[in-house]
PLY file of the C-alpha trace (Angstrom):
ply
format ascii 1.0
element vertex 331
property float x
property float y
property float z
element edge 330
property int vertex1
property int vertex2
end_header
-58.47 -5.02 -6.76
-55.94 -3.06 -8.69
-57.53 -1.30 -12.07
-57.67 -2.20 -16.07
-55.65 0.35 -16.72
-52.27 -0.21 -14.41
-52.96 -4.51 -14.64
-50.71 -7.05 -16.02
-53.97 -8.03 -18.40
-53.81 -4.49 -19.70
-49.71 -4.31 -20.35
-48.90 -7.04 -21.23
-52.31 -9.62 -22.41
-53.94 -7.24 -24.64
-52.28 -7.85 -28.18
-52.52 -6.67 -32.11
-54.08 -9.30 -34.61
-50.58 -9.15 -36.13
-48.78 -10.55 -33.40
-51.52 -12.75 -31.98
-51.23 -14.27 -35.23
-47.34 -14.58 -34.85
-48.10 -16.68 -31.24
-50.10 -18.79 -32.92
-47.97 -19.29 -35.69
-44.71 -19.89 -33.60
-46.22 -22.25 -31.43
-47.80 -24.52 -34.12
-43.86 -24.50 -35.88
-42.33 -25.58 -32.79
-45.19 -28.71 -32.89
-44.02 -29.09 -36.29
-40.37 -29.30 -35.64
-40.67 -31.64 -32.60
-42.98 -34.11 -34.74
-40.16 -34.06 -37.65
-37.49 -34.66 -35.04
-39.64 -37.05 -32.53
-42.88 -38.76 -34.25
-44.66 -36.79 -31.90
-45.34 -34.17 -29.98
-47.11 -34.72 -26.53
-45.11 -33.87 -23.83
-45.28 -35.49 -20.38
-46.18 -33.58 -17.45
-44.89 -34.29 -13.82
-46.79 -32.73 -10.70
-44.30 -30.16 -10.00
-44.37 -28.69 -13.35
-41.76 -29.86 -15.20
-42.07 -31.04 -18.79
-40.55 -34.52 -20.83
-40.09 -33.89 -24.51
-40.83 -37.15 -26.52
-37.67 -39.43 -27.23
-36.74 -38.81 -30.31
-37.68 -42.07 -32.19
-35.09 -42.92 -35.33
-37.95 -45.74 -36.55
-37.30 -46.47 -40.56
-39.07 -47.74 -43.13
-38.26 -50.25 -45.52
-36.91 -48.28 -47.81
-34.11 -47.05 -45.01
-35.79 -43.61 -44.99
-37.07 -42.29 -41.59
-40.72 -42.49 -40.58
-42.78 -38.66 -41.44
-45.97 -39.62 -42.53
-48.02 -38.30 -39.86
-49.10 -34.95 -40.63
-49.46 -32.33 -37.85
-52.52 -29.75 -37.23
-52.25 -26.20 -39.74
-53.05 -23.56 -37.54
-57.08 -23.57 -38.32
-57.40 -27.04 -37.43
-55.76 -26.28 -34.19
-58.25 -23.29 -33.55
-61.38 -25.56 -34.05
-59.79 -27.95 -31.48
-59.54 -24.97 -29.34
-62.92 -23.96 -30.45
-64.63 -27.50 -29.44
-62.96 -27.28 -25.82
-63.84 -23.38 -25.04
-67.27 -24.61 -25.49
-67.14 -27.60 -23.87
-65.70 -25.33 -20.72
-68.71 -22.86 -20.78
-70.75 -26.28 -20.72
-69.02 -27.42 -18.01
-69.42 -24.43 -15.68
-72.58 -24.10 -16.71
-73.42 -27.51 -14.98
-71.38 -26.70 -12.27
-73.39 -23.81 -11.88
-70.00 -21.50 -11.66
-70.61 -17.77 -11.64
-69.88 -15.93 -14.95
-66.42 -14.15 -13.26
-64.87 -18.26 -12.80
-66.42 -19.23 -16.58
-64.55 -15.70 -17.96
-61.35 -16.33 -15.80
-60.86 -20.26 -16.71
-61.50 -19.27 -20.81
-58.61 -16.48 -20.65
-56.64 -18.79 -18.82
-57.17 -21.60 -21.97
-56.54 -18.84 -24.23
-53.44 -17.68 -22.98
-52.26 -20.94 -22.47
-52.43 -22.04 -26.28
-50.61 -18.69 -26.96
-47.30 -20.40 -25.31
-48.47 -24.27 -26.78
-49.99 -25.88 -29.54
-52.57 -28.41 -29.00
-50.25 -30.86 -30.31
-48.60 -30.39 -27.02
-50.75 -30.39 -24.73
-53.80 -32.47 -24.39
-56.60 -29.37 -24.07
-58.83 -31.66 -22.30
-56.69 -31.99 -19.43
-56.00 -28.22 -19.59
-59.46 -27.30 -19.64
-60.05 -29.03 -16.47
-57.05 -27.64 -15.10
-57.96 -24.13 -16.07
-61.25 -24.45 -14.54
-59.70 -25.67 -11.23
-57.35 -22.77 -11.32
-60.12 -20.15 -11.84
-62.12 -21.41 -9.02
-59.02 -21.19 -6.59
-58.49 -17.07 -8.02
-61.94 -16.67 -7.73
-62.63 -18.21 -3.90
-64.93 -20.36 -5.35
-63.31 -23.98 -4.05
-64.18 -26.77 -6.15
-61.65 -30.27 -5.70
-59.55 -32.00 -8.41
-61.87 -35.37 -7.57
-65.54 -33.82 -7.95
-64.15 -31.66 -11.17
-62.62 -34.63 -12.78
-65.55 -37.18 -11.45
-67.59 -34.32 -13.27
-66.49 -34.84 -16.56
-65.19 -38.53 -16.34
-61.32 -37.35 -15.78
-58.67 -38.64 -13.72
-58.51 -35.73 -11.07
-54.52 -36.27 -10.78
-54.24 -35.03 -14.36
-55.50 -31.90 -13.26
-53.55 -31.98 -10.37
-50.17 -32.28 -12.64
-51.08 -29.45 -14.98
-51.92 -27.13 -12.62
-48.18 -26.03 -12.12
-47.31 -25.73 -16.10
-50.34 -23.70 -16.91
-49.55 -21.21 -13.81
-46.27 -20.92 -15.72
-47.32 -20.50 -18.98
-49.70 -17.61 -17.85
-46.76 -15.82 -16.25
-48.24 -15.90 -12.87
-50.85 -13.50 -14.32
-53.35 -15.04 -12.38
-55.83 -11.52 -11.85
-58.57 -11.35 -15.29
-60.74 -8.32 -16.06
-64.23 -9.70 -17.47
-66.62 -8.08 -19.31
-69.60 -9.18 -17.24
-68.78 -6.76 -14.52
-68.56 -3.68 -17.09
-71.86 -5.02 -18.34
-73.58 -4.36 -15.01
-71.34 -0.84 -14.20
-72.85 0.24 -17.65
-76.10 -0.51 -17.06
-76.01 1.34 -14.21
-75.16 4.59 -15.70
-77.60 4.12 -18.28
-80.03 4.33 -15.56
-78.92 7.66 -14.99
-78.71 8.54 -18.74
-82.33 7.42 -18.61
-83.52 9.13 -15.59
-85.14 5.86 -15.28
-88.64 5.13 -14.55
-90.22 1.51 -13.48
-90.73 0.53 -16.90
-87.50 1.71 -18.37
-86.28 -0.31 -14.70
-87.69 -3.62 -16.46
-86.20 -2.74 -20.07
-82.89 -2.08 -18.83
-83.19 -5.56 -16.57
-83.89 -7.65 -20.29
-81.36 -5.46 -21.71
-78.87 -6.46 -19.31
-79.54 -9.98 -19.31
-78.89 -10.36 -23.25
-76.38 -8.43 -23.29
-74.32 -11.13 -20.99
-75.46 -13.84 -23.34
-73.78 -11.54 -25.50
-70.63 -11.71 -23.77
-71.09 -15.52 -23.14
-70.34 -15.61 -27.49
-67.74 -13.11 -27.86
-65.74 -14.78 -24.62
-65.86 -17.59 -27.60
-63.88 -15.82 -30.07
-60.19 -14.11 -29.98
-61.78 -10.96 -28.98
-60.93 -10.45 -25.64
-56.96 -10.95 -26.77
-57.38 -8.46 -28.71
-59.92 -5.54 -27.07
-59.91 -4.37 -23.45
-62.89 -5.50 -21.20
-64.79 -2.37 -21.11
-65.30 -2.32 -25.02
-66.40 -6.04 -25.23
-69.20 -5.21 -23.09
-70.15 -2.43 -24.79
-70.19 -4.25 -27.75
-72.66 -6.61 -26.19
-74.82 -3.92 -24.45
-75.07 -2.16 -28.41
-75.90 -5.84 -30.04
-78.37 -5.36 -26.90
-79.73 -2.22 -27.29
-80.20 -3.40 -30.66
-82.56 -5.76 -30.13
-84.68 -4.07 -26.92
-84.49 -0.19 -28.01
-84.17 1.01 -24.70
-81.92 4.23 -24.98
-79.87 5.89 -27.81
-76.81 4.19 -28.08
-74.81 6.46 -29.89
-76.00 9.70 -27.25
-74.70 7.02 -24.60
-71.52 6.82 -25.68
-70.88 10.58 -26.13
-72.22 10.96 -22.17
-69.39 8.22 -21.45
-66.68 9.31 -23.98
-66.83 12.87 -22.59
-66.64 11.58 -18.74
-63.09 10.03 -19.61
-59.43 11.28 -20.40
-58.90 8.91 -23.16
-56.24 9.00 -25.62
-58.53 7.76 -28.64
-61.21 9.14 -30.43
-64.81 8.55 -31.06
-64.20 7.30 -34.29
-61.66 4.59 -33.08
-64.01 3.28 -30.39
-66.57 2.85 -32.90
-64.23 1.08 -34.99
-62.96 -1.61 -32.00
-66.96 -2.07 -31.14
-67.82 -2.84 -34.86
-64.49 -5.09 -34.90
-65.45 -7.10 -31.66
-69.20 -7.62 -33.76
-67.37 -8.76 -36.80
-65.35 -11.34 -34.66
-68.84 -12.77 -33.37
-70.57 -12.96 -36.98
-67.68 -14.91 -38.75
-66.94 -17.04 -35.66
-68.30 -20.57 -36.20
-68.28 -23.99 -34.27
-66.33 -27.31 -36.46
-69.08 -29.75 -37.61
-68.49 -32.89 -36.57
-67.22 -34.24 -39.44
-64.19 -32.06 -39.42
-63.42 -32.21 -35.65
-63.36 -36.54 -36.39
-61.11 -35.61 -39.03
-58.49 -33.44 -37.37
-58.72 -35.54 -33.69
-57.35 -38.60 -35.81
-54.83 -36.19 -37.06
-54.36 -35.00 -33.72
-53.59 -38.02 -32.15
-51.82 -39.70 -34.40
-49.30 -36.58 -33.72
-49.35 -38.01 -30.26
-48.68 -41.41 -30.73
-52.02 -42.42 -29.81
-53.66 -43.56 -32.35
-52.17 -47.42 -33.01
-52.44 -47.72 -29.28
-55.90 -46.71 -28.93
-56.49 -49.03 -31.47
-54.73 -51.98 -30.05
-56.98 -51.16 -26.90
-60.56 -51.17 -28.75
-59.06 -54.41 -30.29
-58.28 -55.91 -27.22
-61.63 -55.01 -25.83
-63.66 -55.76 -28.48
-62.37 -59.52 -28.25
-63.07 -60.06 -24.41
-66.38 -58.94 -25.68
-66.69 -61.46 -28.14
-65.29 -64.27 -25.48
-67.58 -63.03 -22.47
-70.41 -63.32 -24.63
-69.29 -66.51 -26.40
-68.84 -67.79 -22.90
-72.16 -66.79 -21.97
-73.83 -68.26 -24.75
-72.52 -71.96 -24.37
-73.31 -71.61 -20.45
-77.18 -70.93 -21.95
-76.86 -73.87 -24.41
0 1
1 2
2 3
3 4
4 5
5 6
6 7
7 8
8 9
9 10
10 11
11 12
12 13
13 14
14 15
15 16
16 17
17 18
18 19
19 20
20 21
21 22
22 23
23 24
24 25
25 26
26 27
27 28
28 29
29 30
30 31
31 32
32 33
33 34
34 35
35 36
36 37
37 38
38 39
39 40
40 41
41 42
42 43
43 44
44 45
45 46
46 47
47 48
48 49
49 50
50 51
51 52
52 53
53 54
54 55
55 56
56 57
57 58
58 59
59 60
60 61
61 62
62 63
63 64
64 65
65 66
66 67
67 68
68 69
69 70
70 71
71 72
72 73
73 74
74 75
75 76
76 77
77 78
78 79
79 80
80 81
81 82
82 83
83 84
84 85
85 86
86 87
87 88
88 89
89 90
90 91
91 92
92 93
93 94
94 95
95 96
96 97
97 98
98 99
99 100
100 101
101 102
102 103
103 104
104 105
105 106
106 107
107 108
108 109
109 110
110 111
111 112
112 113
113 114
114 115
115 116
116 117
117 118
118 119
119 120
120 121
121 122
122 123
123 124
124 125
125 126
126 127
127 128
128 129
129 130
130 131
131 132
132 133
133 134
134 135
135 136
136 137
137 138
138 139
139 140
140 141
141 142
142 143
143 144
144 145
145 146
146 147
147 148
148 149
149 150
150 151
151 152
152 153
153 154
154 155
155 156
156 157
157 158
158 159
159 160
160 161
161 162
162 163
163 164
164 165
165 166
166 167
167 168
168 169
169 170
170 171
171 172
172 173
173 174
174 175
175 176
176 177
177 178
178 179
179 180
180 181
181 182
182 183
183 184
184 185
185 186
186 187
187 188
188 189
189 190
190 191
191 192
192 193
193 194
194 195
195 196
196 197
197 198
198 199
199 200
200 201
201 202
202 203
203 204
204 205
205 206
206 207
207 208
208 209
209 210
210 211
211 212
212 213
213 214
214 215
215 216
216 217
217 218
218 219
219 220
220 221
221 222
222 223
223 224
224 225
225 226
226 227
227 228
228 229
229 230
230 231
231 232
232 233
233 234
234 235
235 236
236 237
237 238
238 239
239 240
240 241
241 242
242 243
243 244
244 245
245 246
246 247
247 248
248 249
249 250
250 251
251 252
252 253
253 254
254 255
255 256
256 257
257 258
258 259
259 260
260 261
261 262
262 263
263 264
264 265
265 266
266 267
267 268
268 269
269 270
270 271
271 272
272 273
273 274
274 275
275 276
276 277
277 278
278 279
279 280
280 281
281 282
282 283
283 284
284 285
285 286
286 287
287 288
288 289
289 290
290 291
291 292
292 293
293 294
294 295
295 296
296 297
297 298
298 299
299 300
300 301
301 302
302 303
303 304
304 305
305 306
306 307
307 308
308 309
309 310
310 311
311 312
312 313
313 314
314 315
315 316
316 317
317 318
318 319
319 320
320 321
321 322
322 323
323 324
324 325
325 326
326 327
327 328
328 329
329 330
């Protein structure tokens, strides 16, 4: 495998907060724009990739002007919708029992993706799945469409038809650096650091161990957009350290800082790991409340929600007859 420093994840997936703010931003606007111009935003997607914008609907109201009242996601709302479904994918693998590398690899393939779209877009259900299906396949870890969509109650052809649009919108970048990996090389050299012992052996073992549950949170946040591999895991293996006391941290990385020709300085290390811990501390999961809110939003923006409606209606009434009809067989 090629390294970090000479990858397509280094070059060109690695970004400021400034302009990961300006993706986010110019993807939510063009959700905006299509929503003013169509009544919504949900694009079709065929198996071979290729996209259908929504007809643009010219619907008035009685008073001849033209139909806006649905109001699209802000850019927060969208990030807790993103927020519910990152989670939802670590759950998934996790029941899957997927090793950490596929669980890493699908969650920067869902990041990336809603760098090109807004969740207004594209439904991140379906490209959760599809990301997850993807990672296995880079990985060699085969899974099918059927038994990851049976999985999680999901037509499997819906994966299937995204899988094409969300190799495109990662730019055929398909090879992801995780942290989990630099976890374990680390720990390694701190058993030389150590010149460890049995005991220390153990230590190191629990250290390890939290230090990928670690990872598992800041994998949650927009960290690894932001910070190369390496320095989210030693931000884990300090948070760590931390808790376990094993070794001096900050001796540790002098040993390491001196073994490499690196452009930065000591100081601006420190300052990326104490970043990476202040993306964990202020990240935080939607209450329910607020993710009902913003999916009714959310699907009203693609044109969903009278027709979901119409469909509880319609079943809630051949309730009411089946059991109507049941009742007057009993009588």
């Amino acid at each position: 495998m090629a390294d970090f420093q000479t990858s397509t994840h280094r070059s060109k997936w690695i970004f400021s907060p400034q302009k990961l703010v300006e993706k986010y931003t110019d993807a939510n606007q063009r959700a905006k724009q299509t929503l003013e111009q169509c009544g919504a935003t949900l694009m079709e997607v065929d198996a071979d990739g290729s996209l259908s914008y929504p007809e643009s609907q010219t619907t008035a109201n009685n008073s001849g002007e033209k139909h806006s009242r649905i109001k699209p996601l802000s850019i927060e709302e969208e990030q807790c919708i993103k927020v519910f479904y990152e989670n939802k994918l670590q759950e998934v693998c996790n029941n899957f029992h997927f090793p950490h590398k596929i669980q890493a690899t699908a969650l920067i393939f869902f990041k990336r993706f809603y760098l090109q779209w807004s969740v207004m877009e594209h439904q991140p259900k379906n490209i959760m799945l599809t990301c997850i299906y993807a990672a296995c396949k880079i990985e060699e870890n085969h899974v099918s469409a059927e038994e990851l969509g049976k999985g999680i109650s999901q037509d499997h052809q819906m994966i299937l038809n995204n899988e094409m649009i969300v190799y495109q919108s990662l730019e055929f970048d398909l090879i992801v650096y995780a942290p989990y990996r630099s976890v374990e090389g680390f720990t390694d050299y701190m058993e030389e650091f150590c010149n460890a012992g049995e005991d220390e052996l153990q230590m190191l073992k629990a250290l390890q161990n939290t230090a990928r549950l670690e990872v598992d949170k800041v994998m949650l946040t927009d960290a690894p957009l932001l910070f190369p591999p390496g320095q989210l895991a030693l931000a884990a293996l300090r948070t760590s350290n931390a808790l376990h006391k094993v070794l001096d941290f900050d001796s540790f990385l002098s040993r390491i800082f001196s073994h490499q020709n690196s452009t930065h300085t000591m100081a601006e290390l420190l300052e990326s790991l104490d970043a990476i811990d202040s993306w964990v501390r202020k990240y935080r999961s939607p209450s329910e409340k607020e993710l009902k809110h913003i999916n009714r939003k959310l699907k009203s923006c693609w044109g969903q929600s009278s027709h979901d409606e119409g469909k509880k209606r319609e079943k809630k009434s051949k309730h009411k007859s089946r059991k109507s009809s049941n009742e007057a067989q009993n009588a």
